[in-house]
N, C-alpha and C positions, 0 to 999 in steps of 0.2 A: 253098510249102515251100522253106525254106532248107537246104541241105545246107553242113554245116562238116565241114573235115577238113584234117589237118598233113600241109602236104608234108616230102617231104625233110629239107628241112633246117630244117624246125621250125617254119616258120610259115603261118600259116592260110590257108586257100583257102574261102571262101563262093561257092556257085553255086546257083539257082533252076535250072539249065542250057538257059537263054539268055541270063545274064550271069554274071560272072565277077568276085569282089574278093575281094582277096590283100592283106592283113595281115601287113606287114613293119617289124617293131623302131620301132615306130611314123609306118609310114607308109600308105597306103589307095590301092592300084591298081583303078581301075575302069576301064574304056573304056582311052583317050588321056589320061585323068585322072588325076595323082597329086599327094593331097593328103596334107602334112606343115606347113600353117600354118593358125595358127588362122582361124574363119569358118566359113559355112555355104554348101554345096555341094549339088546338086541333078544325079544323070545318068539319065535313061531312069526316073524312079520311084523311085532310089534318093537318100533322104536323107542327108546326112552335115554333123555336126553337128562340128567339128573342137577341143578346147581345148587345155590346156598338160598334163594328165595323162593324158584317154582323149577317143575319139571316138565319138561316138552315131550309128549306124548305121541307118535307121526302113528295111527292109525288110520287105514281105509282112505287113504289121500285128505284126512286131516289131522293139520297139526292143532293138538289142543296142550294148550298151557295150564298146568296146574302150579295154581298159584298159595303156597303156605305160609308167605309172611308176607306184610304187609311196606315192607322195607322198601326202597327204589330196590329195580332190578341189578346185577351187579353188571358189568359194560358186556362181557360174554353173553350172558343170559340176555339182554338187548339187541346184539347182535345177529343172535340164534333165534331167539325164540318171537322176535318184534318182525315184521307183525303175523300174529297168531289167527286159525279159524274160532277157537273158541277158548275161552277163557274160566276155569273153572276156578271157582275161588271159597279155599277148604270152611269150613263152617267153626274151625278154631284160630282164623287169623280174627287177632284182637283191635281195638281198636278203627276199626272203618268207618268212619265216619265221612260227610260228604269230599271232602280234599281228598283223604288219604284214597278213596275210589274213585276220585275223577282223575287222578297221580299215577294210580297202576292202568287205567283202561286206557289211559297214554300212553301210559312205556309197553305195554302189550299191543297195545290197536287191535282188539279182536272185533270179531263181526257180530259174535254170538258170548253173552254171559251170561254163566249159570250160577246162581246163592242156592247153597243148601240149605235144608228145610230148617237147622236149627240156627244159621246167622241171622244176625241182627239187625233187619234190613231200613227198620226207621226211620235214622238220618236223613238214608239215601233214597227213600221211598218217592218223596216232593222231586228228587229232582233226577229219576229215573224210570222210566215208566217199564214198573215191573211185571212181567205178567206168571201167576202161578200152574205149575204143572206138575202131573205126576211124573209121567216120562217125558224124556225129550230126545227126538227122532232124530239122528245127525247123518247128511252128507254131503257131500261136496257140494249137488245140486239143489240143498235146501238151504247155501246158508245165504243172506241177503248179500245184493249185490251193492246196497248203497245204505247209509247208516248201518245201527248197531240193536241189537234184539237184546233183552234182558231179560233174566227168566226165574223165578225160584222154585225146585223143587221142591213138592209136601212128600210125606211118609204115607 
């Protein structure tokens, strides 16, 4: 089981709790490790898969897509990372509004979406049925088998 949940100041903390990776404005702290360029990374079991939009995370038999810009995917990151279990989307990608979120949850296809507690979920409030949480419990067996979950984490 992966546990997700927003620190402080907004951005993600993933812990199994005996490892620990934190989701910063796109960049990925694990161990002594911090990955912000592209390439493929490997620490204690955890995969990370690094490109120019989001990074593919293969923890606990799921793959979670972190997503740091709002850009289309580039054809790699489509290939690799479509379609994803869960979709976490950094609380400093700009600009989201309805399109630009119904554009990435495309080119991802995830099951499960997670907003950090500081994005701006407005736009997309109407036409996403968002539910809020502190944690969110992930594993293979919880994520739906049919549509898509959206989720915002508070602090």
């Amino acid at each position: 089981m992966v546990q997700v949940r927003c620190k402080k100041d907004g951005n993600f903390e993933l812990t199994d709790r005996e490892r620990t990776v934190t989701l910063d404005n796109g960049q990925i702290q694990l161990e002594d490790l911090t990955v912000s360029e592209p390439g493929e990374y490997e620490v204690e079991g955890i995969e990370i898969v690094y490109g120019s939009q989001a990074a593919l995370i293969i923890w606990n038999h799921l793959q979670i897509a972190y997503i740091f810009n709002a850009d289309k995917p580039t054809s790699f990151e489509k290939s690799q990372f479509t379609p994803c279990n869960v979709a976490l989307i950094d609380p400093q990608v700009s600009g989201l509004d309805k399109q630009k979120a119904t554009e990435l949850l495309e080119a991802y296809d995830p099951s499960v979406v997670v907003f950090g507690s500081t994005t701006t979920t407005s736009e997309i409030q109407d036409a996403l049925k968002i539910e809020e949480r502190d944690v969110l419990k992930l594993t293979e067996a919880s994520l739906p088998v049919e549509g898509r979950e959206h989720y915002r984490l508070t602090t």
